[in-house]
C-alpha positions as CSV (number, residue, x, y, z in Angstrom):
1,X,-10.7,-7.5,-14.0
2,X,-11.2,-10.5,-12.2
3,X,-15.0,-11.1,-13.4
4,X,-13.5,-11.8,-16.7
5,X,-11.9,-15.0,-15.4
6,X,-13.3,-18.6,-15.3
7,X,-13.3,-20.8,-12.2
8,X,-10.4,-22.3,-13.3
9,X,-8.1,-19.4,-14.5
10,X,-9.4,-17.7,-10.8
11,X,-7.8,-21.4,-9.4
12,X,-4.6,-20.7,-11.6
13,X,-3.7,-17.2,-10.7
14,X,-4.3,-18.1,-6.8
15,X,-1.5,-21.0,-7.2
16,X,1.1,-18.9,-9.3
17,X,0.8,-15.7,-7.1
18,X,2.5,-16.5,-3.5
19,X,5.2,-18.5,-5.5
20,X,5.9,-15.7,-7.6
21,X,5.8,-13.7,-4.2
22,X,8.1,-15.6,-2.7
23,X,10.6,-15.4,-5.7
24,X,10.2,-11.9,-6.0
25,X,11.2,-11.7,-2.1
26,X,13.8,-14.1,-1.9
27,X,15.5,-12.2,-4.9
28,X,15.2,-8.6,-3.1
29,X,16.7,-10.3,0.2
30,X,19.5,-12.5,-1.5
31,X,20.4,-9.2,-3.6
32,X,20.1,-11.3,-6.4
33,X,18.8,-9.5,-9.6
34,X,17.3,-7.2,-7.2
35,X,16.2,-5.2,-10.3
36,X,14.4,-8.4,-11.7
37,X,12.6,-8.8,-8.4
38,X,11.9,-5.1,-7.9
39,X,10.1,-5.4,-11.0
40,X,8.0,-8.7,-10.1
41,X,7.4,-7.0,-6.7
42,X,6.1,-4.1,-8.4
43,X,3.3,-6.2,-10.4
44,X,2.5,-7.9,-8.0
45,X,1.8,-5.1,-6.5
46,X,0.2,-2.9,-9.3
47,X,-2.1,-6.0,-9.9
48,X,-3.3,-6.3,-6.1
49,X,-4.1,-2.3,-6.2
50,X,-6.1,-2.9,-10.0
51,X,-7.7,-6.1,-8.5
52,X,-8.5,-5.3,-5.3
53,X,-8.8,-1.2,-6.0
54,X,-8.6,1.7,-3.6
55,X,-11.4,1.1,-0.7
56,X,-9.6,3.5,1.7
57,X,-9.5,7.3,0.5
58,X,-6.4,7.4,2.2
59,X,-2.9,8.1,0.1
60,X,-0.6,5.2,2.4
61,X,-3.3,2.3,1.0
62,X,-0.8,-0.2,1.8
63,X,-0.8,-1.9,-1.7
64,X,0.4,1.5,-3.0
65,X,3.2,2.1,-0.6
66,X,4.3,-1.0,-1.2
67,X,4.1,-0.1,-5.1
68,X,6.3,2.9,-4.7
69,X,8.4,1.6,-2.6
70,X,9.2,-1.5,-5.5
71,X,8.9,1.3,-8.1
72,X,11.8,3.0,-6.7
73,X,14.2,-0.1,-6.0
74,X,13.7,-0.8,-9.7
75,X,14.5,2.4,-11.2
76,X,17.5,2.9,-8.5
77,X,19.1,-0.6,-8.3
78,X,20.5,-2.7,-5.6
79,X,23.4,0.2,-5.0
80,X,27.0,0.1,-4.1
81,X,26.8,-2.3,-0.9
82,X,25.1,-5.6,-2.4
């Protein structure tokens, strides 16, 4: 995916990514529209484990834990307490 990509998209997508990290996280922790960041955690996420890809043959890869555990904040919502 990432072969497709000019220097300067490459340069791009390495400036908007922790940002959009760091709103995804602060919206999870604040329990602001936790379903909004669930769902920007989750591509983030999804895009590191197409990017990057599955080196280990091992089902906890890191990236995919971390993309099922997003997965599953989206679809169940911030709950009762936040």
């Amino acid at each position: 995916m990432l072969k497709n990509l000019s220097h300067n998209g490459l340069i791009l997508l390495g400036i908007i990514i922790p940002y959009l990290e760091i709103a995804g996280g602060a919206l999870l922790v604040l329990g602001f529209w936790t379903v909004v960041g669930a769902y920007l955690a989750s591509a983030i996420a999804l895009f590191f484990v197409y990017s990057v890809g599955l080196r280990d043959a091992d089902i906890l890869n890191k990236d995919l834990v971390l993309f099922a555990a997003s997965l599953s904040l989206l679809y169940t919502g911030a709950g009762a307490m936040s």
